[in-house]
N, C-alpha and C positions, 0 to 999 in steps of 0.2 A: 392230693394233699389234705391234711387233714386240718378242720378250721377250728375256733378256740370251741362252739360248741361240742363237736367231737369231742376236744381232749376233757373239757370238763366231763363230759359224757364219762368217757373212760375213766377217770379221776372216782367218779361218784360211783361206778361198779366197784373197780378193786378196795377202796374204802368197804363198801359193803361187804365184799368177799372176803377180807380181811380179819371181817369180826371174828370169823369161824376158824381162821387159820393164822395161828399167832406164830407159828413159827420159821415163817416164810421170810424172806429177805424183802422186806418193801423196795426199797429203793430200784435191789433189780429188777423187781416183778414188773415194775410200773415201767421200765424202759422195754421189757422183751413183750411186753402188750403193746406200748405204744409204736413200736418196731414192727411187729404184724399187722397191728390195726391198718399202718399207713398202706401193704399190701395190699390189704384188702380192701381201702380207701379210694385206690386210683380206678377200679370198675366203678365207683357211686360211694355214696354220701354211707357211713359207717352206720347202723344198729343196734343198738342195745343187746338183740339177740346175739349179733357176733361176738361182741365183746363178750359176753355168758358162756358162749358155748366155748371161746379161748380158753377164760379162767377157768370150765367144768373140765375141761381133758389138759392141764397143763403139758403134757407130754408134745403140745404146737408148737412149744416155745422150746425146742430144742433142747431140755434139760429139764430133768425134775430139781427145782432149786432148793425145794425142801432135803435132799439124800447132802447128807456131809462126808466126804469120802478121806480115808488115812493119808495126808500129806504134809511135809514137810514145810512148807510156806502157811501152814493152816494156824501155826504159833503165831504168825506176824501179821496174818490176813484177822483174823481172830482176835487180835489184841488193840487193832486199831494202829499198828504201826504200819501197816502196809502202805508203800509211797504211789499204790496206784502209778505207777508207769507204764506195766505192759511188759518190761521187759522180761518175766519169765514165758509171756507166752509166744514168743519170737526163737528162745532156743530148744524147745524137748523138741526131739530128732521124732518120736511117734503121736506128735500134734495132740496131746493129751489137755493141752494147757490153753482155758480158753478167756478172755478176756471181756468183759462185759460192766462198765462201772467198777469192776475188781476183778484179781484173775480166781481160777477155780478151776477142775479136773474136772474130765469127762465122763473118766470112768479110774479103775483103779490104775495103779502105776506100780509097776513091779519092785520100785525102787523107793515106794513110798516119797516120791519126791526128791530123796540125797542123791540129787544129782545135779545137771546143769543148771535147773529152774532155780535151784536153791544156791548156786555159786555165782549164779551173775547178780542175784537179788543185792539191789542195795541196801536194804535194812539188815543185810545178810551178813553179806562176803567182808572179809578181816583186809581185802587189798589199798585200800584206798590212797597208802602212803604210796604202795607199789606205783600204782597208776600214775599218781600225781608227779611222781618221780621221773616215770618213762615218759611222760610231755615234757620233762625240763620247761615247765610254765611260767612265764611272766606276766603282766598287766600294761597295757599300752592304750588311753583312752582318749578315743577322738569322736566324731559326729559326724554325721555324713546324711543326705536326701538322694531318690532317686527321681529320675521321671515316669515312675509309675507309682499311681493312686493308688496309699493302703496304710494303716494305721503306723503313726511313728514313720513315715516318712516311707512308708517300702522296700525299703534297703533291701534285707531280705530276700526277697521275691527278685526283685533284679539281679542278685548276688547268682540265683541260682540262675536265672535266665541266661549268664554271662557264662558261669559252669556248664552250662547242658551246650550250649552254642561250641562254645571252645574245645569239647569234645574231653573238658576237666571227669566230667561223669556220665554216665548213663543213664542216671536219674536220681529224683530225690523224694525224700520220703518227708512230707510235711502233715499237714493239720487242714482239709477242709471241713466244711461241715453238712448236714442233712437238717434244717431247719433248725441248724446253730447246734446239733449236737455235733460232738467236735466226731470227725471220720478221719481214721487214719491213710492215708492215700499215697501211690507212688505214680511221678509223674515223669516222664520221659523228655519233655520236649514244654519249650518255650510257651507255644499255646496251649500245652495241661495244663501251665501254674495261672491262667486267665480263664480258661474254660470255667472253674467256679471260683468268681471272686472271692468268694470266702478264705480263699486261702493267704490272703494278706489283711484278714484282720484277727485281732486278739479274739483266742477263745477263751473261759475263763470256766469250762467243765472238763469232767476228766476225759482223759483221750488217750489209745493206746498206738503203740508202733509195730502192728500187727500186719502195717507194707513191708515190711526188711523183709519178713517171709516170704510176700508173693514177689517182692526185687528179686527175691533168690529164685524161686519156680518159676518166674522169667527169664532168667537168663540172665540178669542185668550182671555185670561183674563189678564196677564199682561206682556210689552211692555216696550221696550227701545226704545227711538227716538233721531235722530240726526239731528241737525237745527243747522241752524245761530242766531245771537244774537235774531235779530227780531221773529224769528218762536220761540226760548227758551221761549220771554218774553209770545206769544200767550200761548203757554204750560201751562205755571205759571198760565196764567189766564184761564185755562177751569181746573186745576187743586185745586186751593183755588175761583172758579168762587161763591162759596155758600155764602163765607165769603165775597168775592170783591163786590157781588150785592145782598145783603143781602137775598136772596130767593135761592130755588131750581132751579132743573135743567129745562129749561123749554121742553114744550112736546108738541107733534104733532096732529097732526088730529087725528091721531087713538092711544092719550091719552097716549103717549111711549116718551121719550127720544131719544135724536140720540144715536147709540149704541159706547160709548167709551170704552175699556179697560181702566186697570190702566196703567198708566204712572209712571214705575217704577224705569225706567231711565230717563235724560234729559243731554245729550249731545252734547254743545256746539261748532262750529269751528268759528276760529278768521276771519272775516271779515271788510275787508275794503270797499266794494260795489259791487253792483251785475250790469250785464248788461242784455237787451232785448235781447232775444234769435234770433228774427228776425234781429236783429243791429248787431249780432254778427256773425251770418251765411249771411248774407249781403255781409261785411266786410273780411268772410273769401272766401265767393265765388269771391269774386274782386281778388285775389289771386289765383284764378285758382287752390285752394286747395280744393277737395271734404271731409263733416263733415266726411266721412267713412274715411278717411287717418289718423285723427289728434287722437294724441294718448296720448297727453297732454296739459294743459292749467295752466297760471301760468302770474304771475303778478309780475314782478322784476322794480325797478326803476320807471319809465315815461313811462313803454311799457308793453304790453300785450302782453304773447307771445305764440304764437300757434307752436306745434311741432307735426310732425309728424315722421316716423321712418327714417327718410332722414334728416332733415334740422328744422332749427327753425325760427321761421316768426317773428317778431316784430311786433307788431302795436302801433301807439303811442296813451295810453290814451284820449290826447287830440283828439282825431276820434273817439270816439267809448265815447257816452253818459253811465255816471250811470245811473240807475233806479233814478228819482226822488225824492222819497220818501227816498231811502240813503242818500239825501241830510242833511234829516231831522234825521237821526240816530249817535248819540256819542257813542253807546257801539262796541268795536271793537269787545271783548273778551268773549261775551255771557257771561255778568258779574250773572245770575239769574242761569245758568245752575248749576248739579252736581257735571260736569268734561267741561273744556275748551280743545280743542285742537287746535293746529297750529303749525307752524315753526317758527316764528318769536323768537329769543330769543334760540332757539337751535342748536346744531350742524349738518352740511349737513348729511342729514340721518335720521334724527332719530325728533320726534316731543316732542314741549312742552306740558308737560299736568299741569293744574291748579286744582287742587283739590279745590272745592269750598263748598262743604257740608258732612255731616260724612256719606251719601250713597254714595259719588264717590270715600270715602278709599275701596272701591271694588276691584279699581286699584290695589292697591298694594297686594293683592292676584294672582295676575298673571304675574305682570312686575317689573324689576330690574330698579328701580327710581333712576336717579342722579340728584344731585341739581346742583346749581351754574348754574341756566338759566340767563341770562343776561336779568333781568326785565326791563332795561331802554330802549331796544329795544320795546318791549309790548309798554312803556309808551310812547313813540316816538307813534307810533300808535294810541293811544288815545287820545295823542294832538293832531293829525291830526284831527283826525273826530269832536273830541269838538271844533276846531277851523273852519272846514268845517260848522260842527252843528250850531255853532255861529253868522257865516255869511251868513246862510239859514234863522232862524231865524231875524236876523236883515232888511236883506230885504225883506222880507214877512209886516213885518213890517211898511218899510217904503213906499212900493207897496202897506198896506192897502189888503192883502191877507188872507185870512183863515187861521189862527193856532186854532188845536184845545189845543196848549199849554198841551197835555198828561204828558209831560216830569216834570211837577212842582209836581208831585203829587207821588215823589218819596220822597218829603221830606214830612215827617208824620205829620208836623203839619199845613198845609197848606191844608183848607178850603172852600168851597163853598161859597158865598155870592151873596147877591143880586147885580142887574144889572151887572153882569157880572165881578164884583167884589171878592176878598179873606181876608181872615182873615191869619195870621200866628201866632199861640200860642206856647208860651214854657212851656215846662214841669215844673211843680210844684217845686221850691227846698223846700227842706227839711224844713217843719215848719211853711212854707210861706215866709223866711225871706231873703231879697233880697237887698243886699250892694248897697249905694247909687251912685257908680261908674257903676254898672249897671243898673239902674233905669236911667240914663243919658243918658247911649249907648242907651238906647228903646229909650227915650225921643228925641233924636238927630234923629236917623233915623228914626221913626215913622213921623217927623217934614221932612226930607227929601225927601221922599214919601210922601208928603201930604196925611197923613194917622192920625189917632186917636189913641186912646189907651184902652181899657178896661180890666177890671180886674173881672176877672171870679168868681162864686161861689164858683171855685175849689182851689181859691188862688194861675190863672194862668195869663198870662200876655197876653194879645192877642195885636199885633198890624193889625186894619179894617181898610177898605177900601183900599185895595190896587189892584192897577192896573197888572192885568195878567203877563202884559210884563214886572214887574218889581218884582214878585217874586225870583227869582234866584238873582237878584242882591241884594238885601234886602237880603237872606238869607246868601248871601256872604258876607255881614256885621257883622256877628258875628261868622265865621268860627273862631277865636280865642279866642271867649269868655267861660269863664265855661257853660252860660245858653245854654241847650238843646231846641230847633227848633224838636219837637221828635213828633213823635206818640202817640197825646193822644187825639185821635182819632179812632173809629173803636175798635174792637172785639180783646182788650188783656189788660193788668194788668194796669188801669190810673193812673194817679198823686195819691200818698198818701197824703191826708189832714192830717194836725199833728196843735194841737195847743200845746201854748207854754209847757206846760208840768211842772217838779218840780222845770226845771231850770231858768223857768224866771215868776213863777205863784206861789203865795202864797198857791193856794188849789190844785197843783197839787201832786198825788202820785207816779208817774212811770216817769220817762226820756223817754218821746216822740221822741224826737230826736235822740236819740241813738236807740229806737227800727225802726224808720222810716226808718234811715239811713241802718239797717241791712235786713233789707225787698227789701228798694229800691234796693239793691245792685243783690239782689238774683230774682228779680220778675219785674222791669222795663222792660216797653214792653215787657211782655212775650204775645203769643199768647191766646188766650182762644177763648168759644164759641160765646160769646159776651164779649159786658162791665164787665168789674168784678172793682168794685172801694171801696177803703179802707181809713178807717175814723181812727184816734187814740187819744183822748183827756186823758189830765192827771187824770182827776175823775171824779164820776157819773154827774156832772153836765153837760158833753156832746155838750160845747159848738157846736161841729162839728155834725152832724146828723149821729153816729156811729150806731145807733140802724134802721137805714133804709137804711144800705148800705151792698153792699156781705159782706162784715167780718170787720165790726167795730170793735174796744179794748178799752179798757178804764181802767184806775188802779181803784181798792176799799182796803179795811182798814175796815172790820167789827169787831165792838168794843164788848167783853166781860166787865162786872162788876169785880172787883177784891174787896176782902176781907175789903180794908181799905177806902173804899168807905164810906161817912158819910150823904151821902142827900143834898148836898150842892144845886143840881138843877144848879150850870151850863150847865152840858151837854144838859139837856130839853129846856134848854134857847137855845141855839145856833146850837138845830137840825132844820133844813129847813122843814122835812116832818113828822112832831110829831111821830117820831119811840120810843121816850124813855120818860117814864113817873116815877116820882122818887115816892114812897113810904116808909114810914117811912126815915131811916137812909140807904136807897140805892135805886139805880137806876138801874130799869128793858128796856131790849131794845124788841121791838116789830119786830122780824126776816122780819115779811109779809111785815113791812113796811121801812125800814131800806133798804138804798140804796150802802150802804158803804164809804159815802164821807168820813168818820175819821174825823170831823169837833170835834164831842164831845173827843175824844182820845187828841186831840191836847189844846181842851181846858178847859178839868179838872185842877183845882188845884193842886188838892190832890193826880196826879199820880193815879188816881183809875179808868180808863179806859183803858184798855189793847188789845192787838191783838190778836182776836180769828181768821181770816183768813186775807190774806194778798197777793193781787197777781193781775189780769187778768181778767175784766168780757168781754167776746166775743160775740160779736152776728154774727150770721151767715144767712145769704139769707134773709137779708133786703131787702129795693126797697123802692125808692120814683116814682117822677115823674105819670106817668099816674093812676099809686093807690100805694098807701102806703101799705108797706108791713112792720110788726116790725120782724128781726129776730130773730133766735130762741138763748135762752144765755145760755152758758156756763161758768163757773166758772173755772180756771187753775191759780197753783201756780209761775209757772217760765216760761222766756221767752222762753227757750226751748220746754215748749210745747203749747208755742205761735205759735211758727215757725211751729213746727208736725204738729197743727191744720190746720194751713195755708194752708199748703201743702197738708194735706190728702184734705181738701173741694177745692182747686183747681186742683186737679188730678181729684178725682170722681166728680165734676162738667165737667171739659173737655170728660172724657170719658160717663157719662150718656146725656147730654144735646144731643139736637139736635134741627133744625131747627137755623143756624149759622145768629148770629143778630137779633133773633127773641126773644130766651129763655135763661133769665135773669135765677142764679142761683134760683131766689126767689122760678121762674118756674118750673125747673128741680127738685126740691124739694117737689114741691105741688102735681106733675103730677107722681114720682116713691114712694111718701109717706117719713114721717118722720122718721120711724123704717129704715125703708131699707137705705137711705142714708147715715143718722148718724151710722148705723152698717157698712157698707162699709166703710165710715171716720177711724172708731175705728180699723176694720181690717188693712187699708191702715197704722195707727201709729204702729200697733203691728207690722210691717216688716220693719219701718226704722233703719237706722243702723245707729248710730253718732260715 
């Protein structure tokens, strides 16, 4: 182990060596020296020659860190936005991606990078609404201790203890450390997460998730992991990465995947910013404090405070830089994870835990939850960082600095556009029909933004042209409006188009609005494999294109002849598609041809046209766009088994589909055949329960 003279030792060569070589990476230099040194440390006490003869052949340290090689993360590592998590070097399939204080390539990459590393990245990837979407996440905050010693109560650490027991995982991918520099590690079993204490207490240096790799080259097949905000969001995104970047997973030289388990947990802690491992053991060698002594780190007030089993050290924040790229981060509370945990908001002892999805009520199978966390604490916290966040943003801004603006693309309706430009779309209301007090509010801020206005096929509102750095403001414009700013975009349930229907339409049969309105309610954003979009007009005239969308509806009125019918030949008059032809002293209807509008029912004289069926015509796995698809119809009498259908052809479309943003239900249909799906449909109604 190496002692504080050592590392000052070391500290005082690369300083020197540094004079001559300015264009070297300090930070990492000084960690891939102190990383060998300690090798060389454990035969005997280190040397000055050694440490020489490291810095004379860098090529010991496993990389020349001066060579900058063409890659795609190099805009966001480069600019200081990089969130340091680690997660790109967890996915490239030909281990190119290495992680050290930052990530970086080892050698060139055929693909320059556009590829995995750059779609899970979260400075990166445009999914974030996606993600946030497919947790269906809530907020439920309580507090809890365990009976095992570790910062904030331990929670944690037992949580996993109780996972690995229960046979919940195979292991879990945590935070220990190498004389506090944080090591990413996977642990299988109860006695790994105690073999080094360190893994229950707060690290506060960067640390990457470079165990999901060797979980996977083990064998492990599924996996709880614990990260900070930043590492949660990477998580997310190698977890929904299929639907976020519409393809599979990509593959290596030798045609394979990098090997991931499933990620069956995701385990958030509250973070307010991380620091350079080098800046911190810098800092605490000025101190005459060796990393072997310190036995806790923690962050109170203005100060950082280092403790060892004697005495506690302050340092004042303002000495000791965040990571940069926290600059650029407003999530305290790992808002994407399962389970959040931290202190903040609970009593000395014992840690808060936020239940955020219905797989982190896991929890409460093993701990005695009290409520009454004092949330306004949390929320103190998160004005922080949105207020730090804020004023990163605005000066990058006004310095004309590189944003890759990742953060706008949490709100789901907010779009790509040319030149560098966005669209923002609201969600469809009901019918199309839209109160001239809000046709005003677009109008006024669309005019504010020197922006445009268009109105979509879908009967959606989009305000174009809008400038990057002004979507969040723009969409803070109508935080108190009814119009939804929503996800109708991407791979889940779109706008329902509804035309007017019986109550504002002379030929309508069925109240569109009221069936819209009971659909939206139950099916707005919901996730699916791709697009799934729903058409509903009042009768077979269709003004809306219901017959080439997943599950069009439409009301029909198919007319019988009755008794006192006398041949009068209106109804033949005022059929659209010559279904009904009269003969003698009455009128015959032609089923083949006969659409169900009810036009001749409504305009007999004589009462002699009557309702032989009455209800529902459905098409199912329509498709326009690139080829027109008619879906296949169905006939139902009540809205109730409007809803059944609904539901059974959106279930068994999510469970048979594959290839996420690829295959349209029309697809999934053509490719498992017609029999078999609709028989699975019909099974799916036979087991709903009302």
């Amino acid at each position: 182990m190496l002692t504080v003279d050592d590392e000052k030792l070391i500290n005082k060569c690369i300083n020197d060596f540094l004079k001559s070589e300015k264009s070297i990476d300090v930070a990492d230099l000084k960690v891939k020296v102190w990383d060998y040194a300690r090798i060389l440390s454990e035969d005997g006490k280190i040397t000055e020659d050694d440490i020489r003869e490291i810095l004379s052949d860098l090529t010991l340290l496993d990389k020349d860190i001066s060579i900058s090689r063409d890659w795609a993360l190099n805009k966001i590592v480069d600019t200081d936005l990089c969130a340091k998590c680690g997660t790109c070097s967890v996915v490239c399939p030909n281990d190119l991606v290495k992680f050290q204080e930052r990530p970086y390539i080892t050698e060139n990459c055929l693909r320059k990078g556009n590829g995995m590393c750059m779609e899970v990245c979260p400075r990166m990837v445009t999914g974030a609404y996606d993600t946030r979407n497919r947790l269906d996440s809530f907020e439920e905050y309580h507090y809890a201790k365990s009976d095992i010693e570790g910062q904030s109560g331990g929670v944690v650490t037992k949580l996993l203890q109780c996972l690995l027991d229960d046979g919940e995982i195979d292991g879990a991918v945590v935070v220990g450390a190498n004389e506090w520099k944080p090591v990413s590690m996977i642990v299988t079993s109860a006695e790994g997460l105690f073999k080094n204490s360190n893994t229950s207490k707060s690290k506060y240096a960067i640390s990457s998730l470079q165990a999901i790799r060797k979980a996977g080259e083990m064998g492990l097949e599924k996996i709880a992991v614990v990260g900070l905000p930043c590492q949660v969001a990477g998580l997310r995104n190698i977890q929904y990465h299929k639907y976020i970047s519409k393809h599979g997973t990509e593959r290596g030289k030798n045609g394979k995947p990098a090997k991931i388990p499933k990620i069956e947990y995701v385990f958030g802690l509250f973070c307010t910013e991380k620091f350079e491992y080098s800046q911190l053991a810098d800092k605490i060698n000025s101190l005459d404090i060796s990393m072997n002594d310190v036995v806790k780190c923690d962050v109170k007030g203005k100060n950082f405070i280092v403790s060892t089993a004697d005495e506690d050290y302050p340092i004042g924040l303002n000495e000791i830089k965040a990571s940069a790229g926290c600059l650029m981060c407003r999530d305290f509370d790992g808002e994407l994870a399962d389970i959040s945990f931290g202190d903040k908001g609970s009593p000395d002892g014992f840690s808060t835990v936020i239940i955020r999805t219905d797989k982190g009520r896991i929890i409460e199978k093993y701990f005695n939850l009290h409520d009454d966390v004092k949330v306004d604490e949390i929320e103190f916290m998160r004005n922080f960082k949105q207020k730090r966040f804020s004023r990163e943003v605005s000066r990058r801004h006004d310095s004309d600095e590189y944003n890759s603006y990742y953060y706008i693309w949490r709100h789901g309706g907010v779009g790509a556009a040319q030149n560098s430009k966005v669209y923002v779309r609201f969600r469809t209301t009901i019918g199309g029909y839209y109160n001239p007090e809000t046709l005003m509010k677009v109008c006024e801020v669309a005019d504010k933004f020197n922006s445009k206005i268009k109105l979509t096929s879908r009967e959606e509102i989009e305000i174009q042209d809008v400038d990057l750095c002004d979507v969040e403001k723009l969409v803070a414009e109508f935080e108190n409006d009814d119009i939804l700013i929503n996800g109708t975009e991407g791979p889940l349930f779109r706008s329902i188009m509804a035309c007017p229907g019986e109550e504002h339409c002379n030929l309508g049969l069925i109240d569109t609005n009221e069936l819209a309105c009971e659909i939206e309610e139950n099916y707005a954003e919901k996730p699916a494999n791709y697009k799934f979009k729903m058409g509903i007009t009042g009768c077979p005239n269709r003004c809306l294109a219901v017959t080439t969308t997943d599950f069009g509806i439409n009301g029909i009125k198919i007319p019988k002849t009755a008794d006192n019918c006398n041949g009068c030949g209106r109804c033949q008059d005022v059929c659209k598609v010559d279904a009904i032809e009269v003969r003698g002293d009455t009128s015959i209807t032609n089923y083949n041809l006969c659409v169900g509008c009810g036009k001749c029912i409504r305009a007999c004289p004589n009462e002699a046209k009557k309702v032989k069926f009455e209800g529902y015509s459905i098409f199912i796995g329509g498709k326009g766009g690139r080829e027109t698809i008619i879906g296949r119809q169905l006939n139902v009498k009540t809205k109730q088994e409007v809803y059944d259908t609904l539901e059974a052809v959106f279930e068994i479309y999510n469970e048979l589909s594959i290839k996420p943003q690829k295959e349209r239900l029309a697809h999934t249909i053509q490719r498992v055949g017609d029999l078999y799906f609709f028989n699975m449909v019909e099974e799916y109604k036979k087991n709903l329960i009302h």
